[in-house]
KEROKOL-276725 format. One record per residue: z, y, x of N, C-alpha, C, O in turn; residue in one letter; residue number from 1. Coordinates in steps of 0.2 Angstrom, whole numbers. Atoms other than C-alpha are relative to their C-alpha. Layout:
n.c3|n.c2|n.c1|ca.c3|ca.c2|ca.c1|c.c3|c.c2|c.c1|o.c3|o.c2|o.c1|r|k
Z|Y|X|Z|Y|X|Z|Y|X|Z|Y|X|A|NUM
...
***
This chain:
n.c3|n.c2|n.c1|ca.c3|ca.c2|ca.c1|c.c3|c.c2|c.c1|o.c3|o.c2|o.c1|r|k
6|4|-1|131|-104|-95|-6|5|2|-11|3|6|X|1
5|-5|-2|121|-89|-94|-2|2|6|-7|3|9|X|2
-3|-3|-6|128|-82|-80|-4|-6|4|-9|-5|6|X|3
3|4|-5|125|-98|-70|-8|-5|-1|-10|-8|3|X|4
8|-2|-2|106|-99|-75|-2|4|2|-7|3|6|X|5
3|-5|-5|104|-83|-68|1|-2|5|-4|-1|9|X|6
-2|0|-6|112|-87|-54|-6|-4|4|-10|-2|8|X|7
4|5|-2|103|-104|-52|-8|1|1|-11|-3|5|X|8
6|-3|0|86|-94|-56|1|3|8|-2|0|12|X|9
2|-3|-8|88|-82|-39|2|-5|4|-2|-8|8|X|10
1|6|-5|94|-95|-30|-5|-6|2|-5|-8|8|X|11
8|3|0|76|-107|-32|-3|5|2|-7|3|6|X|12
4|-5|-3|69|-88|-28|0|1|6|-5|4|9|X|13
-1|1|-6|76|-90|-13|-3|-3|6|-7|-2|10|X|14
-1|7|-5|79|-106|-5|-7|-4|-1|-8|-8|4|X|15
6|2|2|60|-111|-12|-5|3|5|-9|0|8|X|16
3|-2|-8|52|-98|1|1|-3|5|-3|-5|9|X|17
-3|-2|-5|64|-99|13|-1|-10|3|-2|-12|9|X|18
3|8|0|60|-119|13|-7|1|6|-7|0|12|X|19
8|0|-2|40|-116|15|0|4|5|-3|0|9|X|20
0|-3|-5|43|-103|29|3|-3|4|-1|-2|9|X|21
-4|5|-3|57|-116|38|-7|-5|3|-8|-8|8|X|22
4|8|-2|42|-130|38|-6|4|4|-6|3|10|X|23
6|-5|-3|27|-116|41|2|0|8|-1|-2|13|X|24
-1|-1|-7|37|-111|57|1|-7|5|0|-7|11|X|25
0|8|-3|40|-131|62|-4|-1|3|-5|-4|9|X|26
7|5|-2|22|-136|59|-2|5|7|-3|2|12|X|27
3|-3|-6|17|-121|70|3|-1|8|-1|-1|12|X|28
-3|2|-6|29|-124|84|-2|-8|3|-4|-9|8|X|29
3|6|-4|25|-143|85|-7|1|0|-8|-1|6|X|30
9|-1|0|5|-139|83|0|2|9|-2|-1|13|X|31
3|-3|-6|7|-127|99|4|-5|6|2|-5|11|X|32
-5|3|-4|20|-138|108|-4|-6|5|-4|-8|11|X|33
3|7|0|8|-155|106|-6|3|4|-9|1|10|X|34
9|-3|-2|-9|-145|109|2|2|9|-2|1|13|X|35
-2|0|-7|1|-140|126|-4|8|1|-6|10|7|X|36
4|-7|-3|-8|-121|123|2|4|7|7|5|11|X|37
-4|-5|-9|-7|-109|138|-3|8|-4|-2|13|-1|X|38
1|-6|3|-13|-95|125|5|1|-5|9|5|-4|X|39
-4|-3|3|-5|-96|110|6|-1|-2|8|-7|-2|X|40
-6|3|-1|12|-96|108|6|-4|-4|4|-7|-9|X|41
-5|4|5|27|-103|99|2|4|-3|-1|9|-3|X|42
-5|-5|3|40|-95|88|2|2|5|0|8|8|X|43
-3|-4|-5|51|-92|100|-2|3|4|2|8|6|X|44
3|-7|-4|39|-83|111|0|4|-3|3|9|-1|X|45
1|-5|6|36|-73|97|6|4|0|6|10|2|X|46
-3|-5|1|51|-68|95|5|4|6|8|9|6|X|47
-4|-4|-8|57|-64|114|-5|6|2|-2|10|5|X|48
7|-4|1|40|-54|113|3|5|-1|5|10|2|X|49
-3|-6|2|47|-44|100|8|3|2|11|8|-1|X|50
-7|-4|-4|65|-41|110|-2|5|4|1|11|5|X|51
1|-5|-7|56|-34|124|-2|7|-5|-1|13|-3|X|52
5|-8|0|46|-21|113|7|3|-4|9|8|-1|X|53
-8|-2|1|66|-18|103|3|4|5|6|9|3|X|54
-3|0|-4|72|-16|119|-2|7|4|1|12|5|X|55
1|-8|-2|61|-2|128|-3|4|-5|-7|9|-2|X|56
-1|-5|4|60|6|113|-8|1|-5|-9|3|-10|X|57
5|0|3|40|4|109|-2|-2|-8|-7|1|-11|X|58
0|2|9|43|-6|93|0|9|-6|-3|12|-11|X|59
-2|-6|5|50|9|85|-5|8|-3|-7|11|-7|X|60
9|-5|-2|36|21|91|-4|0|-5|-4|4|-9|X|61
6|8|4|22|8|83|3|2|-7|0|5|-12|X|62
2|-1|10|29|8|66|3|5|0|3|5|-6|X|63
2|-6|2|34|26|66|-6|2|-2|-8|1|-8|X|64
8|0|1|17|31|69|-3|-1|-6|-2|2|-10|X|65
1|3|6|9|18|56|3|4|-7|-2|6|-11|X|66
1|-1|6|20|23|42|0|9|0|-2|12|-5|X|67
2|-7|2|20|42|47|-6|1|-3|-6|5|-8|X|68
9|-4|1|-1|43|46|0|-4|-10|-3|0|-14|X|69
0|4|7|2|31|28|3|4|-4|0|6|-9|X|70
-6|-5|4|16|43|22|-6|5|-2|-10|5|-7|X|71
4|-6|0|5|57|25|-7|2|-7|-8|5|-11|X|72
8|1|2|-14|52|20|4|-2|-10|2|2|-15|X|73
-2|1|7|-5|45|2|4|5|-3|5|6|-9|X|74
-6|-4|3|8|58|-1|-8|5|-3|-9|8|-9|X|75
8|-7|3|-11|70|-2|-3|-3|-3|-7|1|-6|X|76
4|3|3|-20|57|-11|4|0|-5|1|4|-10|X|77
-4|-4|7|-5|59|-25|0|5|-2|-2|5|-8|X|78
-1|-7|-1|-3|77|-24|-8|0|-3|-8|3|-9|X|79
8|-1|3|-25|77|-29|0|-6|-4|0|-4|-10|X|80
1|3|7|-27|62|-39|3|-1|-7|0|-3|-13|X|81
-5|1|6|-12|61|-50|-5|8|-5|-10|8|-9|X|82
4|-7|4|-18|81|-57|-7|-2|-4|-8|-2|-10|X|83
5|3|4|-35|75|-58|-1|-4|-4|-5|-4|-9|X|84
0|6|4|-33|61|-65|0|1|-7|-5|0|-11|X|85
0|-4|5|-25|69|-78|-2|5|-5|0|5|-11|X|86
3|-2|1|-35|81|-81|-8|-4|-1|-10|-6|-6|X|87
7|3|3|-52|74|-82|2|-8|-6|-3|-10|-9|X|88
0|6|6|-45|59|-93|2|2|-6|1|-2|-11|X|89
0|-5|5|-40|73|-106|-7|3|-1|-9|2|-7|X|90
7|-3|3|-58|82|-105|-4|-3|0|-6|-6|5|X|91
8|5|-1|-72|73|-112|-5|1|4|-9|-3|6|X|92
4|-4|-3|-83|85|-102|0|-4|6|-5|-8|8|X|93
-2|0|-6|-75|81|-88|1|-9|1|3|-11|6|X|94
-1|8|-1|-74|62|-90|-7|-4|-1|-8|-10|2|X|95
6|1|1|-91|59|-96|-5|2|9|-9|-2|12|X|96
4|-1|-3|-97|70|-81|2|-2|6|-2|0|9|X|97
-3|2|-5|-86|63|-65|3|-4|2|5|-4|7|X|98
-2|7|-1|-81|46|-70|-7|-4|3|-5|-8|6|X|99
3|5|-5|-95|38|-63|-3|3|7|-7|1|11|X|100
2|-2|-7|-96|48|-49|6|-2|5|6|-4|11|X|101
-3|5|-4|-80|41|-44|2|-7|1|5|-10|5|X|102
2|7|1|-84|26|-51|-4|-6|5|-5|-12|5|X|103
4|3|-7|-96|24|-36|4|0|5|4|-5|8|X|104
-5|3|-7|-85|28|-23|6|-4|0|7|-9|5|X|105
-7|5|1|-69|19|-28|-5|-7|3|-1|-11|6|X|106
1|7|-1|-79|2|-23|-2|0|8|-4|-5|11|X|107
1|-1|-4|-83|10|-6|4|-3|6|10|-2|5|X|108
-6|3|-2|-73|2|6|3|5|7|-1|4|12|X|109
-2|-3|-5|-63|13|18|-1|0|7|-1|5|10|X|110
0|2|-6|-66|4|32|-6|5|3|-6|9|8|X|111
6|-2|-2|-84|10|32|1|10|1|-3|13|5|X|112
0|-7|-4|-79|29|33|2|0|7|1|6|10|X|113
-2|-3|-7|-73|27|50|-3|4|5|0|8|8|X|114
3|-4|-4|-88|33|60|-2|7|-3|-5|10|1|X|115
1|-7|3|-88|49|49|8|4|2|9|9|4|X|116
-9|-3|-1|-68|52|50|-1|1|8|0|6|10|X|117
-2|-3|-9|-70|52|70|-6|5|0|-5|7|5|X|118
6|-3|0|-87|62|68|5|6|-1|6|9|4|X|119
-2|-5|3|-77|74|58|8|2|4|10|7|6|X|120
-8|-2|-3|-57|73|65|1|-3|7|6|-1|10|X|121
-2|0|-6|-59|67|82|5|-7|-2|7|-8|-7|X|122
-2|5|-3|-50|52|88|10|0|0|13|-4|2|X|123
-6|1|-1|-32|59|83|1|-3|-6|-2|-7|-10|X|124
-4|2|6|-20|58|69|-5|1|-6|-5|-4|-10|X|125
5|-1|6|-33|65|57|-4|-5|-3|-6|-6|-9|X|126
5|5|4|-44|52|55|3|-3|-1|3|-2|-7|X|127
-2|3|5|-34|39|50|5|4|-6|5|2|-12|X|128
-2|-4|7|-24|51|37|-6|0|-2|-6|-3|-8|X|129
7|-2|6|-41|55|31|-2|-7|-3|-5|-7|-8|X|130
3|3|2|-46|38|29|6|-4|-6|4|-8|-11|X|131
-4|2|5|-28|34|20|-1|2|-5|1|-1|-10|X|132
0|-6|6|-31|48|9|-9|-2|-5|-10|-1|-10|X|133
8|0|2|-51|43|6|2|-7|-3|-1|-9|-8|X|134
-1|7|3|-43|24|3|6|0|-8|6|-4|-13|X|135
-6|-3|6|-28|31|-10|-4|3|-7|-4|1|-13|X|136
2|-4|4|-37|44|-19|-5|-2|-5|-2|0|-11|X|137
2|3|2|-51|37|-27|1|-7|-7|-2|-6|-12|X|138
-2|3|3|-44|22|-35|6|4|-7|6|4|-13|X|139
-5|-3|5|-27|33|-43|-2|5|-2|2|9|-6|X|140
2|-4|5|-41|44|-49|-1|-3|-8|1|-1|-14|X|141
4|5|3|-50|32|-58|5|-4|-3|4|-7|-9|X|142
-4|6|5|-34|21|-64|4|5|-4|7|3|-9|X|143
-3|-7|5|-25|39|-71|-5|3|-5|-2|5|-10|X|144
5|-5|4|-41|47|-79|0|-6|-5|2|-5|-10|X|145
1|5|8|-43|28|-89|6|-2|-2|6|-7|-5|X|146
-8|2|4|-22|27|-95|-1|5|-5|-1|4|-10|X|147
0|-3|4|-26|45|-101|-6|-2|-7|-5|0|-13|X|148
6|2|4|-42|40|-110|1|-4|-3|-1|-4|-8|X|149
-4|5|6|-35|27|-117|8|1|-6|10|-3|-11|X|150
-5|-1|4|-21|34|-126|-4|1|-8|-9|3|-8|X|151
-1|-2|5|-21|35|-144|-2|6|-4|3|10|-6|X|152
-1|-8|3|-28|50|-152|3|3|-4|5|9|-4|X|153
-4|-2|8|-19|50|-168|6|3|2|8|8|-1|X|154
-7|-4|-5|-3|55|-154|-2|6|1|2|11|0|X|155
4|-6|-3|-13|68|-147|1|6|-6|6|10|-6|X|156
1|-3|7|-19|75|-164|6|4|-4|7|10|-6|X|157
-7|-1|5|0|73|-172|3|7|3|6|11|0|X|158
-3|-5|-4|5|84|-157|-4|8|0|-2|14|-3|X|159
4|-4|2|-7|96|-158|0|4|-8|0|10|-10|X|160
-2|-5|8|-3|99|-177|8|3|0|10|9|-2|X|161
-9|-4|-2|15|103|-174|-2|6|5|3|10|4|X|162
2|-5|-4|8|116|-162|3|-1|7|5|4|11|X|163
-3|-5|-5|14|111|-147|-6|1|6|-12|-2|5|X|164
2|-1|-5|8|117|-131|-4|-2|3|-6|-7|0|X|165
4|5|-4|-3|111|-119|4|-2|8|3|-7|11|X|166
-3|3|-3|10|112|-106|5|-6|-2|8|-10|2|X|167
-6|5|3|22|103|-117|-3|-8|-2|1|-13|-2|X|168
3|5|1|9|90|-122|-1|-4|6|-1|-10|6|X|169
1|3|-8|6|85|-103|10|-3|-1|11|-9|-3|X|170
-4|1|-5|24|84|-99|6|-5|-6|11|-7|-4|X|171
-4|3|7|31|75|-117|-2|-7|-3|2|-11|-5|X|172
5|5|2|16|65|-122|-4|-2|3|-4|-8|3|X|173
6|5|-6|2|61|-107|5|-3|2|7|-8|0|X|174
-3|1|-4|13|60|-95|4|-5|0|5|-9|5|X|175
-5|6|-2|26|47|-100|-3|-5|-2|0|-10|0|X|176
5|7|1|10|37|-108|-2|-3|5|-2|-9|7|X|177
5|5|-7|-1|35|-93|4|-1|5|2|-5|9|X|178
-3|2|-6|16|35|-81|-2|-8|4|-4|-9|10|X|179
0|8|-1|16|14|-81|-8|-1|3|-9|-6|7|X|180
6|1|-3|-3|17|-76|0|2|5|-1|-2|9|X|181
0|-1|-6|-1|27|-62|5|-3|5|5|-1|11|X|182
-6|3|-5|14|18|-54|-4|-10|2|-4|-14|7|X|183
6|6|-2|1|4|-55|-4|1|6|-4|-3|11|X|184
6|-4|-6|-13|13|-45|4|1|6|2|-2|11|X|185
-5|-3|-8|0|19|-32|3|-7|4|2|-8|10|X|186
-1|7|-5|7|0|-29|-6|-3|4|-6|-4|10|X|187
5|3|-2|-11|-8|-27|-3|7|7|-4|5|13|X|188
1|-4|-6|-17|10|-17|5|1|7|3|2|13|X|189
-5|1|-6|-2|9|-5|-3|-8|3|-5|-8|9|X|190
1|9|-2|-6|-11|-1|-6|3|5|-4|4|11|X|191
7|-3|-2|-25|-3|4|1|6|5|-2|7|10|X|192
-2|-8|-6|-18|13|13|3|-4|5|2|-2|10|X|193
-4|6|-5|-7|-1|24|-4|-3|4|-4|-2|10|X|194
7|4|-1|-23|-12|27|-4|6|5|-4|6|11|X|195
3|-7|-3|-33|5|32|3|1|5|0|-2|9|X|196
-4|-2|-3|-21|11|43|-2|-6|7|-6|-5|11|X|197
-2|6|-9|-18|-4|58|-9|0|-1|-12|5|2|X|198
8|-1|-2|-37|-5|57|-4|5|4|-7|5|10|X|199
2|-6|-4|-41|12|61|3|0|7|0|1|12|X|200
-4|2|-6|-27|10|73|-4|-4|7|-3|-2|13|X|201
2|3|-4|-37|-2|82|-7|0|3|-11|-3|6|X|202
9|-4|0|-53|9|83|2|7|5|1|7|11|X|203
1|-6|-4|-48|27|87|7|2|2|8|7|6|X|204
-6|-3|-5|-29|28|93|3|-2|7|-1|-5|10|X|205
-5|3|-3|-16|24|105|7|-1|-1|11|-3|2|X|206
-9|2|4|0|22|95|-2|-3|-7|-7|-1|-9|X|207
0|4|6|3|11|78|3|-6|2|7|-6|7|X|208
0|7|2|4|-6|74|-8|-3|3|-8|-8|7|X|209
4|4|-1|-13|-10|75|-4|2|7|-7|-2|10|X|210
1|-1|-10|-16|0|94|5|-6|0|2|-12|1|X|211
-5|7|-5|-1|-13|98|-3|-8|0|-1|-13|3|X|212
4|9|3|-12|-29|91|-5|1|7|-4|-3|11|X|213
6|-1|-5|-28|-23|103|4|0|6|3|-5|9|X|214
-3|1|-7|-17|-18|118|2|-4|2|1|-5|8|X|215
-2|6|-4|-9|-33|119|-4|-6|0|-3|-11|3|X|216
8|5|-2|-24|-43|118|-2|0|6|-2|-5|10|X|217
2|-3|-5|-31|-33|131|2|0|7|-1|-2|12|X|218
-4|2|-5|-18|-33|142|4|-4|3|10|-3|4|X|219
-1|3|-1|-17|-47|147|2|-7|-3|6|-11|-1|X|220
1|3|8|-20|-59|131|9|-3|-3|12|-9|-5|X|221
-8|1|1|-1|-56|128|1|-2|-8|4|2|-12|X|222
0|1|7|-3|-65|110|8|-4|-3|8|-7|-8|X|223
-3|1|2|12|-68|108|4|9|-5|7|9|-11|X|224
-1|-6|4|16|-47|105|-8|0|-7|-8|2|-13|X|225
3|-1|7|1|-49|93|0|-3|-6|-2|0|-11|X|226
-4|1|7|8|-61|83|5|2|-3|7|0|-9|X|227
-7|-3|3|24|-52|81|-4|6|-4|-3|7|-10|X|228
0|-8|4|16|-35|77|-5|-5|-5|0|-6|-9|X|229
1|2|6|6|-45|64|4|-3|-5|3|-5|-11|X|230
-3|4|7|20|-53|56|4|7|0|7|8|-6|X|231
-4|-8|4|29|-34|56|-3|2|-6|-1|3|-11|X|232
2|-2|5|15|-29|48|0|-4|-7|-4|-1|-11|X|233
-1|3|5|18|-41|34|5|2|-3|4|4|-9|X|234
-4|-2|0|34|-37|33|2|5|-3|5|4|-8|X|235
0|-7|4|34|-19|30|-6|-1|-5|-4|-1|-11|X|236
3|0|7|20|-22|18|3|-3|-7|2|0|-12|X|237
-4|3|4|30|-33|9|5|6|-3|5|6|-10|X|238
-6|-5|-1|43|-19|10|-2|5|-6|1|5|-12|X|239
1|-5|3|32|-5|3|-3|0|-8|-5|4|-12|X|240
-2|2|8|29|-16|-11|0|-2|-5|-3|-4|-9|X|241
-7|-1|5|46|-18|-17|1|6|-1|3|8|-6|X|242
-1|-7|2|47|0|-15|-3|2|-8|0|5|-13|X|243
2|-3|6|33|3|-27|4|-6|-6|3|-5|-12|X|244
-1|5|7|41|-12|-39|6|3|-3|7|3|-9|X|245
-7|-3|2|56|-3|-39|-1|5|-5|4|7|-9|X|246
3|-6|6|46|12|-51|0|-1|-4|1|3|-9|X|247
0|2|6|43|-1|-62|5|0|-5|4|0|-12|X|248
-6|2|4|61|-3|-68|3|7|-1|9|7|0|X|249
-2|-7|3|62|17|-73|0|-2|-7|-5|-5|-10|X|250
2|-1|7|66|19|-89|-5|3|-5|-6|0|-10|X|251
5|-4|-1|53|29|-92|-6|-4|-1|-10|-3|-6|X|252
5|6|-1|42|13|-85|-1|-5|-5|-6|-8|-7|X|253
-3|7|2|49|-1|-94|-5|1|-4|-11|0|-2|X|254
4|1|7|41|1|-112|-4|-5|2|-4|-11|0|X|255
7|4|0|24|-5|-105|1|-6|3|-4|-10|4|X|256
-1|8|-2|32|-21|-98|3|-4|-2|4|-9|0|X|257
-4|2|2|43|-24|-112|-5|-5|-5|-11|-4|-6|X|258
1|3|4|40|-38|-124|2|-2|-4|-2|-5|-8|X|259
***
């Protein structure tokens, strides 16, 4: 019986989307069909669109690109915030004197760096890595510094009395408390470094996802490639996070989700 509640449960997980997506694409094909647009297109143009860009090879290009500058900008925004985080959420000094200075930026919205990032990197790869990296980094400072800050002193202390270490206290005791925080910071900062990305795209480069949305606007208001490359980019979004969902089910993770 069990068995087949589970089953019954993924099966409504499914067919329950897959339903509302089934109607969504109907309503939209008769909407464009009745209205008799000459602009926007149907499903089916949509996806003959995206055959063509499969076919000579651009699609692949486009979201290279994309997730290369993404990979990049967050793999450095981990690499600097995870550490600090860490650190400053262990030293009072250092949490009293530089949580509200990140506490200001974290609400800045990345978008708004852009006339600085091309000021500063030019118009190639660098600006958007930097603006991935300036969209990452601040938040997984700020949600790392508050999991350590939050922990329990009396753990801290107990360890501390037994003499261990301060590398052993990082890597035995912070570390696998604040883990579930920072796998948190990294899902929501990745969503945000996705977002940043095709934007900037649409400003200072020639390749992506979001060049591909402006060019085919452009040339010759080919909207049917702009709503393909919009619904990839949901897609891979989606994608990158199951990825991060998938951190959560470490053992390691669970605890903090157990009940």
């Amino acid at each position: 019986m069990k068995k087949k509640s589970f089953f019954a449960q993924k099966r409504a997980r499914i067919i329950a989307p897959a339903v509302v997506l089934a109607l969504l694409i109907a309503v939209w094909w008769i909407v464009v069909v009745q209205t008799r647009s000459a602009i926007f297109p149907t499903p089916g143009q949509v996806v003959t669109g995206t055959w063509e860009l499969v076919q000579d090879g651009t699609l692949w290009d486009h979201i290279g690109s994309s997730l290369m500058r993404v990979g990049t900008g967050f793999l450095l925004a981990i690499a600097v915030a995870i550490p600090l985080g860490l650190w400053i959420g262990r030293m009072e000094g250092a949490w009293v004197t530089l949580n509200p200075l990140f506490q200001l930026l974290r609400p800045i919205s990345p978008i708004a760096w852009i006339p600085l990032a091309i000021l500063w990197f030019g118009v190639g790869n660098a600006s958007p890595i930097f603006l991935i990296f300036i969209a990452s980094v601040f938040p997984m400072i700020v949600q790392t510094a508050a999991g350590v800050h939050t922990i329990e002193r009396r753990y801290l202390r107990a360890a501390e009395n037994f003499g261990v270490s301060r590398a052993k206290l990082y890597r035995q005791v912070i570390i696998p408390a604040v883990l579930p925080e920072i796998i948190v910071g990294m899902r929501i900062t990745l969503g945000v470094a996705w977002l940043v990305v095709v934007a900037a795209e649409m400003i200072a480069l020639r390749s992506g996802l979001g060049y591909l949305i402006m060019d085919s606007r452009n040339a010759g208001n080919r909207y049917d490639l702009v709503i393909a490359a919009m619904i990839i980019i949901g897609i891979i979004g989606l994608m990158l996070d199951g990825i991060t969902r998938l951190l959560e089910r470490l053992k390691s993770v669970r605890w903090r989700y157990g009940r």
